[in-house]
PLY file of the C-alpha trace (Angstrom):
ply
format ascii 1.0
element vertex 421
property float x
property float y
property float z
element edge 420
property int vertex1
property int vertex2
end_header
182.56 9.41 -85.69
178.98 8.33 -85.83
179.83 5.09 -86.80
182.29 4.59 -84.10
179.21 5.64 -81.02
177.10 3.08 -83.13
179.70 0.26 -82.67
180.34 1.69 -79.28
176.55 1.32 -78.07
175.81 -1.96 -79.77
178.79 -3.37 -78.09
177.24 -1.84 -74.50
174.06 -3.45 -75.41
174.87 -6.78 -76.89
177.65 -7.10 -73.89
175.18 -6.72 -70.89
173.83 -9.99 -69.26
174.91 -13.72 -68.78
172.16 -16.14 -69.21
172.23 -19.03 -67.58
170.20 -22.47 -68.54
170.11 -25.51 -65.80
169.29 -29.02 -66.69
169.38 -32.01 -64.38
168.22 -35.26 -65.77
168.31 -37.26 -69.20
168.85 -35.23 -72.59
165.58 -35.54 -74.69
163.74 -33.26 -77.53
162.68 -31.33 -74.31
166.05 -30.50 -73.15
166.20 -29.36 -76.76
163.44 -27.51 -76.61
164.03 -25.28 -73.19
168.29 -24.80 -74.54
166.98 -23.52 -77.64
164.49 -21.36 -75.94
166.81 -20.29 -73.71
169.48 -19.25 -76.26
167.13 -17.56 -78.02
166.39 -15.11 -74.88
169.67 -14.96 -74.59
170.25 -13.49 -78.10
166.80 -11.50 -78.11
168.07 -9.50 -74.85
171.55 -8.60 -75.43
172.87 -11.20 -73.64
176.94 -11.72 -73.74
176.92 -15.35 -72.55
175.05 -18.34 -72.40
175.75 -20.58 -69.07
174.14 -24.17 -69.41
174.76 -25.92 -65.72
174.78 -29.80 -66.98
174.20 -32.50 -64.55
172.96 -35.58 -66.56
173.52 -39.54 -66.91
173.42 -39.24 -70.81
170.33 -39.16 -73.34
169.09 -39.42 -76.60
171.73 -39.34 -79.59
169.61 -37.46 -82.12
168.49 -34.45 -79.17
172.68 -34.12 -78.03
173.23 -33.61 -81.80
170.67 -30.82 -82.05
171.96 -29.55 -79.05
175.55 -29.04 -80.29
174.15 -27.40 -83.33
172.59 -25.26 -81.62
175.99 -23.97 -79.81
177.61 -23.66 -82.96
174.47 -21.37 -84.52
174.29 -19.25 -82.03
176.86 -16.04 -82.28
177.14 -16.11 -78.31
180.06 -17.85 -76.61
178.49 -20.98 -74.78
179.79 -22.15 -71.46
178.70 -25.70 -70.11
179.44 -26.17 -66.41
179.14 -29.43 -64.77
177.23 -28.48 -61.92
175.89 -29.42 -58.75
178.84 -30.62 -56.92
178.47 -34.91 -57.10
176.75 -34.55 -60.65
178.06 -36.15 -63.88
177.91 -34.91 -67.18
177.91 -38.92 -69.08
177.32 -40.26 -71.90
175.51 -37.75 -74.76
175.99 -34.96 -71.84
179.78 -35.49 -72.11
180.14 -34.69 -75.48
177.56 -31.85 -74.88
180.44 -30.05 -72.40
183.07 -31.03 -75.07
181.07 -28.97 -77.60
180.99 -25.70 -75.57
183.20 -23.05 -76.33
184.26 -23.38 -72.59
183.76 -26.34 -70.58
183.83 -26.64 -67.04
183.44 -28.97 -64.19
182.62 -28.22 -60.42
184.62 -30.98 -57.41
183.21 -34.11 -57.02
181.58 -34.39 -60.69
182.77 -36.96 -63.38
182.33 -36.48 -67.30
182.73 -39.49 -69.62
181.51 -43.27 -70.12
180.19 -41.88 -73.74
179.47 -45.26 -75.43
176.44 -44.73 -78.13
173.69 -47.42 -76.74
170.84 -48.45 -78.88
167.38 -48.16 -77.29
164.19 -49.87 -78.28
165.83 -53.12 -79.88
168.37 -55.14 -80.93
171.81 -54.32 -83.30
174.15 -56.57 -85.02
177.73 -56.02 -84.67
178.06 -54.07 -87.81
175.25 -51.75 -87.30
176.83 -51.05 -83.64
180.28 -50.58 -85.08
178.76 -48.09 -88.11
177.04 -46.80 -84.79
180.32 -46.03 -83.08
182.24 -45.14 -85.64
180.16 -42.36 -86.20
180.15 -41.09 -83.19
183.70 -41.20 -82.53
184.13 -39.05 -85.93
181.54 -36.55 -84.33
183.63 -35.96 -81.21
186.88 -36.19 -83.42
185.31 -33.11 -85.30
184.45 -31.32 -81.97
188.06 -32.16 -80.34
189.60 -30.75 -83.37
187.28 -27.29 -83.46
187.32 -26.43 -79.66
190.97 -27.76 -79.43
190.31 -30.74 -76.97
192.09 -34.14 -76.43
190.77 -36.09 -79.52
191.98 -38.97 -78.13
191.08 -39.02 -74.68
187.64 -37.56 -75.63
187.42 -40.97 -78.03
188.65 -43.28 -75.42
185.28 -41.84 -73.56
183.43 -43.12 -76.37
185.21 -46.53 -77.54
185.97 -47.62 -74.02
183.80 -45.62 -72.04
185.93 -43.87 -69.55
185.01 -41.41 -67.07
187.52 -38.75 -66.24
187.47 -36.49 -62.45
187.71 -33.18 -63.37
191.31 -33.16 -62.47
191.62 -35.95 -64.88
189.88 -34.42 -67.45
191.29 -30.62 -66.99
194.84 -32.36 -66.57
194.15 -34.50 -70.23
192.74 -31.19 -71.95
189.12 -32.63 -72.32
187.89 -29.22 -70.04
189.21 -26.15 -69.81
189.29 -25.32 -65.84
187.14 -26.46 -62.26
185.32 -23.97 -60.61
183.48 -24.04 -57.07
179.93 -22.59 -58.28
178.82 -20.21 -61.00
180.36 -16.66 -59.21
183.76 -18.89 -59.14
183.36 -19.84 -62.48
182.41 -16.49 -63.91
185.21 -15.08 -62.13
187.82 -17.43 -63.70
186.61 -17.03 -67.22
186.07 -13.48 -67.24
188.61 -12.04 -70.21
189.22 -15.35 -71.67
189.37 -15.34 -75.99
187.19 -17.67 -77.49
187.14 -18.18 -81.12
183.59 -18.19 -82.72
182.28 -18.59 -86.24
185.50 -16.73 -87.44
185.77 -14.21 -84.81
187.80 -13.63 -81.54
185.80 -13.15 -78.52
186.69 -11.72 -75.19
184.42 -12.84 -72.83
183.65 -9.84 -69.95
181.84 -11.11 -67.00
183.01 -8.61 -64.22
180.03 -6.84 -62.98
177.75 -8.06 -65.41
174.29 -9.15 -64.26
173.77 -12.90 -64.26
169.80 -14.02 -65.42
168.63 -17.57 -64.85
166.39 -19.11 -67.34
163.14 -20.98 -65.74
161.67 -24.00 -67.22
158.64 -23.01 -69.09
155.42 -24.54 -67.27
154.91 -26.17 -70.30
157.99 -27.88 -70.39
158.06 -28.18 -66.44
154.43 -30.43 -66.96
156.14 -32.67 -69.34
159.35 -32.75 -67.24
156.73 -34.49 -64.83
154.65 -36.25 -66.76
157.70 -38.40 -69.03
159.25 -39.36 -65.51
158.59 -43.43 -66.38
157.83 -44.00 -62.31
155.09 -40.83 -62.65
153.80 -42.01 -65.62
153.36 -45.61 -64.42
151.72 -45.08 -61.63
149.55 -42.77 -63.36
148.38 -45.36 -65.49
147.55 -47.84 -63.37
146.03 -44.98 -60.91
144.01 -45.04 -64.35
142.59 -48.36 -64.38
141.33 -48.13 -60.68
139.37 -45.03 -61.26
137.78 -46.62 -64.46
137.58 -49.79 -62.69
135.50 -48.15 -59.73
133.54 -46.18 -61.86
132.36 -49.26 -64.14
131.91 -51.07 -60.54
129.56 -48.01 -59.31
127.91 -46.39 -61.81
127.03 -42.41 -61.67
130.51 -41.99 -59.82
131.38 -39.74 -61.73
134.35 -38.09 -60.01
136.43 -41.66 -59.98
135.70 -42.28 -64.03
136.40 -38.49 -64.84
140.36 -38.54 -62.36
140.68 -42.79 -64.04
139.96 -41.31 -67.64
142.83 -38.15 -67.18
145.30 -40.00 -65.50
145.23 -42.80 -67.79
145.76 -40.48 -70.99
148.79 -39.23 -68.83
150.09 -41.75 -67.89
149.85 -43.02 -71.94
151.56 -40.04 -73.31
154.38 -40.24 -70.70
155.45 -43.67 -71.33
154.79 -42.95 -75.29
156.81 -40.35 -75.05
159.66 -42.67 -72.94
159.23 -45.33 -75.67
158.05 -48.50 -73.68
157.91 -52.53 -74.43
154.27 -53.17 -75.72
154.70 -56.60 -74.22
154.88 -54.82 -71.10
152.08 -52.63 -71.53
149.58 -55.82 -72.91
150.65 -57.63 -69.57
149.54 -54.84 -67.33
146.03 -54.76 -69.31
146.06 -58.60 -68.89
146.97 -58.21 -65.00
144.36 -55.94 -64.20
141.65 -57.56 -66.02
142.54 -60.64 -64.58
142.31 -58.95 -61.20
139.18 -57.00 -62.07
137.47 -60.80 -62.87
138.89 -62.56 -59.72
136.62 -59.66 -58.25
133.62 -59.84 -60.33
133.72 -63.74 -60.84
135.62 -65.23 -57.58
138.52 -68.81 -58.52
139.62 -68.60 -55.20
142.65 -66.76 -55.98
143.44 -68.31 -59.23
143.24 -65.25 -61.35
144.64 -62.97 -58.50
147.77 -64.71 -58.83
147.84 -65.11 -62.26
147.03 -61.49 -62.73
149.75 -60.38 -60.08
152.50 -62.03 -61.99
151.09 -60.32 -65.23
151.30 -57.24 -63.60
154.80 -57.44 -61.90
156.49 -58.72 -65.68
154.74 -55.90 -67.24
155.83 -53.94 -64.77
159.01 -54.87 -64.63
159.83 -54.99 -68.95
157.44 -51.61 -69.47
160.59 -49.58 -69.30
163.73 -50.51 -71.11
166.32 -50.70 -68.17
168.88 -48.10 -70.52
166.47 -45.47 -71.08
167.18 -42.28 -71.13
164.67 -40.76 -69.49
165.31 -43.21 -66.09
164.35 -46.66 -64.84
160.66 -47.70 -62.77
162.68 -48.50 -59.55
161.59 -52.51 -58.21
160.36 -50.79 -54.92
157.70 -48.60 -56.91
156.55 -51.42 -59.08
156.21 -54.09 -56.01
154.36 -51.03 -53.80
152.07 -50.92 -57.12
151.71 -54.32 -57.78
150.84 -54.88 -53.80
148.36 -52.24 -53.69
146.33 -53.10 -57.21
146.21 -56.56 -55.70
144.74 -54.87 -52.14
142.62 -52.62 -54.20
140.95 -55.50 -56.36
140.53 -58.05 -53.68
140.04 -56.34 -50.81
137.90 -53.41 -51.51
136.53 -55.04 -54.55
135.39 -58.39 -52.15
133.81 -55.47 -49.60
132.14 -53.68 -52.67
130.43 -56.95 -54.03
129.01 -58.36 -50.68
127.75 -54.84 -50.06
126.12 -54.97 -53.51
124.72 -58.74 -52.99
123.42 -57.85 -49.34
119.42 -57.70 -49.45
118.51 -53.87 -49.63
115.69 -52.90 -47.11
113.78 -50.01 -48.49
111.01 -47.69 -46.76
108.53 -49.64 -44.02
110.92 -53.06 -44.46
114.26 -51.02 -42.44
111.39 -51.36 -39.22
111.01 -55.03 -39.32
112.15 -56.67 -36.27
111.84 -52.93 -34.57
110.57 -52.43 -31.22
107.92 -50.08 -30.38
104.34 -49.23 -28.08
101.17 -49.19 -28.26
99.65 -45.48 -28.43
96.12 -46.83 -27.97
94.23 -50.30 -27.40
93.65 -52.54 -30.54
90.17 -52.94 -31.59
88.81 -55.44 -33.88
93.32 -56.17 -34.53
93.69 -52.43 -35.23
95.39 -49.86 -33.43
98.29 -46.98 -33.59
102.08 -47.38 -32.53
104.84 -46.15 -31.73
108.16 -46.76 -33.50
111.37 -45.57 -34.75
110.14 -41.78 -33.60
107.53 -42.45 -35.57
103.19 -43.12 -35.61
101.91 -45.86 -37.47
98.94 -47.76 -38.11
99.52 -51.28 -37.12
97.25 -54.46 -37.12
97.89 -57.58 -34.57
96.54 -61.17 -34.17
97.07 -60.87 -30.39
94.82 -58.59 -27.98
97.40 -55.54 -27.24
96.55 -52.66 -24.91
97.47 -49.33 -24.96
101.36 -48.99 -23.24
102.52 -52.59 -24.45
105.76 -53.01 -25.72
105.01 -54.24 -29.53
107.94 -55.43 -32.19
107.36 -55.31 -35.55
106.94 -58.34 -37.95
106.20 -56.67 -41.42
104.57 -53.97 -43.62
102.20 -53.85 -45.90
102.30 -50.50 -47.51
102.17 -47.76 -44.91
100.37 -50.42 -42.29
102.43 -52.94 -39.97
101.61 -56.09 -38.40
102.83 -56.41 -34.92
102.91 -58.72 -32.06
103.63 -58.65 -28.07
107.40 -58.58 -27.31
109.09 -58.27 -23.17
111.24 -56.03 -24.59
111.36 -52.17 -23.91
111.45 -50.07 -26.91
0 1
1 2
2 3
3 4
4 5
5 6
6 7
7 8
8 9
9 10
10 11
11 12
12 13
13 14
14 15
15 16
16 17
17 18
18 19
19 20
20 21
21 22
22 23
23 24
24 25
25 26
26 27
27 28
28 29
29 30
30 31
31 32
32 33
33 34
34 35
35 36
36 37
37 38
38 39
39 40
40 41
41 42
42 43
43 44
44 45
45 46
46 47
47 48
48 49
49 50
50 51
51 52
52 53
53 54
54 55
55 56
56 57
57 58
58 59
59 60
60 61
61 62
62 63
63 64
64 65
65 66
66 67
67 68
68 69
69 70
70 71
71 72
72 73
73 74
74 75
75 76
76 77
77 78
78 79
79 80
80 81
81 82
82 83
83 84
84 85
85 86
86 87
87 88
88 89
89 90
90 91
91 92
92 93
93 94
94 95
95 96
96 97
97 98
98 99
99 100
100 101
101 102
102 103
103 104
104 105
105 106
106 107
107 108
108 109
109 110
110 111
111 112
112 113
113 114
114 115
115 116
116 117
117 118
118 119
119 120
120 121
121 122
122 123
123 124
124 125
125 126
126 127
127 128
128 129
129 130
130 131
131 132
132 133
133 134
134 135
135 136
136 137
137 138
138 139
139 140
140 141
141 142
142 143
143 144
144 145
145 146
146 147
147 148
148 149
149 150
150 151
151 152
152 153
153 154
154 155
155 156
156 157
157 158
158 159
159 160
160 161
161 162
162 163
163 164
164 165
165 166
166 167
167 168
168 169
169 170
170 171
171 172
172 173
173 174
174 175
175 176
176 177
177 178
178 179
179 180
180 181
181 182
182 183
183 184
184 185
185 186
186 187
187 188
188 189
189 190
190 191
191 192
192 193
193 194
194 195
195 196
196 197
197 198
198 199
199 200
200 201
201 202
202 203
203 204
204 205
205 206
206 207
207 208
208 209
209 210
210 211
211 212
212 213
213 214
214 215
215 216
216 217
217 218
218 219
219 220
220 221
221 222
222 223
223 224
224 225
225 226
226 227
227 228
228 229
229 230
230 231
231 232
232 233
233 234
234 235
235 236
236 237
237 238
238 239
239 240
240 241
241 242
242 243
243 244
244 245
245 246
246 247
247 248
248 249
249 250
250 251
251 252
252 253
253 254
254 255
255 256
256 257
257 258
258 259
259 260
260 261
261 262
262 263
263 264
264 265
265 266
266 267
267 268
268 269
269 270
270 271
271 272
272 273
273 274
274 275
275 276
276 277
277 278
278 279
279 280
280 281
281 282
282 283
283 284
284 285
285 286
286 287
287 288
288 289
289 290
290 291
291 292
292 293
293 294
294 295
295 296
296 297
297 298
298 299
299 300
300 301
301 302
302 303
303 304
304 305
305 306
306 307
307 308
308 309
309 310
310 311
311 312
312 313
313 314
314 315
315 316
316 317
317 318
318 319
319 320
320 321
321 322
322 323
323 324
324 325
325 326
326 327
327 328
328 329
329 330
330 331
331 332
332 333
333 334
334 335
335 336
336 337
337 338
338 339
339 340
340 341
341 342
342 343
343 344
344 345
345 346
346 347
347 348
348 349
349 350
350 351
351 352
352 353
353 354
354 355
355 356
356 357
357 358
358 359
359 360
360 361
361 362
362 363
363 364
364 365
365 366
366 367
367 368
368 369
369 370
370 371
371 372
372 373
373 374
374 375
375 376
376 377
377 378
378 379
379 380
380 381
381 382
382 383
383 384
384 385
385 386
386 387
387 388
388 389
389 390
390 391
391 392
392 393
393 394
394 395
395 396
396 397
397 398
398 399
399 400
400 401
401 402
402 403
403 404
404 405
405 406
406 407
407 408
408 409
409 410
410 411
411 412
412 413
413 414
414 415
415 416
416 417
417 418
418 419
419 420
């Protein structure tokens, strides 16, 4: 009897909640990171179900496999729904809803076009077809456990079809299409799902539903490995270092340069970017930076402009995962470091070369009066709100309008001027 309230409370407590995981963009080791996370909530707090809402253009091989693993460790059943209505769920995030114990797609999303794509460099045909081969014996594996179409599910990967979810629910690649999460908790509440030997009946009337946030952590680096952020925070990077080299004791620019540029580093080594790319950007902006410094009429500018839009332009290999630099943020950036190191910099060096007046030299060519007569070429004025002792080659009297010539010291030398001070 005891044992039978001990089965009968563990299965009230393990049979409580449904957890639910959202990712929207490319699979990487941080989508990795915040599933496993999230599964592991799930199973630390008696969750029943874990919900991953999928909307991605495909990712990184190695991270989908670790994802799938993950699915199969885990003793909970694992639902992926395809999920906002007009997302997609391609490439490594269509075999990621094949490897769910239920998969499911919301209208107007597409799952498919699966083709493993080498990133970073060149293959020859036979790696590519050990490549594919490989992969197609992966989702053969999966089709075969979670009793899918193996062959439509391959024709995703060899030919790189994309199915409706009509198309796929009608060809047995998904297992029903559901409006939103309520409608798709609804429609699989009592299913059987088979998992690591055991039959599972999945119960999610009335049971409390728990969305998993994003980590701030994993919400920073969300940010900073977008390739568009993390370009622009490099470059943002070489202004403020630029500036600061350009006016010493700063301070503020150098310190904001010096953080974004380490930011915008890790981001793009985290993307995996062209070094040729990155060594023309260097080459652009120091080019730019000596246009400034040491004027060829635009030579360099040019020169360093074109550096910058190539780099700019190969930085990013156009497959990646993790997104593309779209051609209207890198021709904003590349117009705006050429405004910044012309422009400004052409302002900040004629400000630098113009002849500094300091102290009694800012009242040269001042107008003032005469507080008293001039005796022997000596006498007190009157200028810029101020009393000085002044000396004159001319005979002034007390109430003439003087101007000043020069200073020597805290003494000026003035002369007779018909203008009013």
């Amino acid at each position: 009897m005891g044992l039978i309230i001990t089965l009968f409370l563990l299965v009230c407590v393990g049979f409580s909640k449904v957890f639910v995981a959202q990712w929207q963009s490319a699979i990487t080791p941080l989508t990795v990171e915040y599933i496993k996370r999230s599964i592991h909530i799930a199973e630390r707090e008696g969750g029943n179900l874990f919900l991953l809402e999928l909307n991605t253009p495909g990712g990184l091989e190695s991270s989908m496999r670790e994802i799938v693993q993950e699915f199969q460790r885990t003793p909970l059943p694992v639902v992926v729904f395809v999920y906002p209505q007009g997302g997609r769920a391609a490439s490594a995030g269509a075999i990621i809803t094949i490897s769910a114990d239920i998969a499911a797609m919301s209208p107007g999303t597409n799952i498919g076009a699966a083709h493993p794509v080498q990133m970073g460099g060149q293959q020859d045909e036979v790696m590519k077809e050990k490549v594919l081969q490989d992969t197609l014996a992966f989702v053969r594996s999966i089709a075969k456990e979670k009793g899918r179409n193996a062959q439509v599910i391959e024709r995703m990967v060899k030919e790189s079809i994309s199915l409706t979810p009509q198309e796929a629910l009608e060809a047995g690649v998904i297992d029903l299409i559901a409006q939103d999460t309520q409608d798709l908790l609804k429609k699989i509440h009592g299913k059987t799902v088979k998992k690591q030997g055991k039959q599972i009946v999945i119960n999610t009337q009335d049971v409390p539903v728990e969305y998993i946030s994003k980590s701030l952590r994993e919400e920073f680096l969300t940010l900073v490995t977008d390739p568009t952020l993390a370009y622009m925070l490099l470059l943002i990077g070489f202004y403020g270092i630029f500036f600061e080299l350009y006016n010493p004791g700063s301070v503020v620019p150098g310190a904001v340069g010096v953080i974004c540029l380490l930011l915008g580093l890790y981001g793009l080594g985290v993307v995996g970017i062209n070094w040729l790319g990155l060594l023309l950007l260097i080459a652009g902006i120091l080019m730019l930076a000596l246009e400034v410094i040491t004027p060829t009429f635009g030579g360099l500018a040019l020169a360093g402009a074109i550096a910058l839009a190539i780099g700019s332009l190969i930085l990013v290999s156009p497959g990646s995962p993790y997104g593309n630099i779209p051609l209207s943020v890198v021709v904003t950036m590349v117009l705006t470091s050429v405004v910044f190191f012309i422009v400004i910099g052409q302002l900040g060096l004629k400000a630098q070369k113009k002849k500094k007046m300091l102290g009694t030299e800012e009242l040269i060519g001042e107008v003032g009066q005469a507080l008293t007569d001039f005796t022997n070429g000596k006498g007190k004025v009157f200028v810029h709100g101020e009393i000085w002792n002044a000396v004159s080659e001319e005979e002034i009297k007390k109430g003439d309008p003087v101007a000043v010539e020069g200073a020597k010291g805290l003494i000026l030398k003035v002369k007779k001027t018909q203008r009013d001070p």
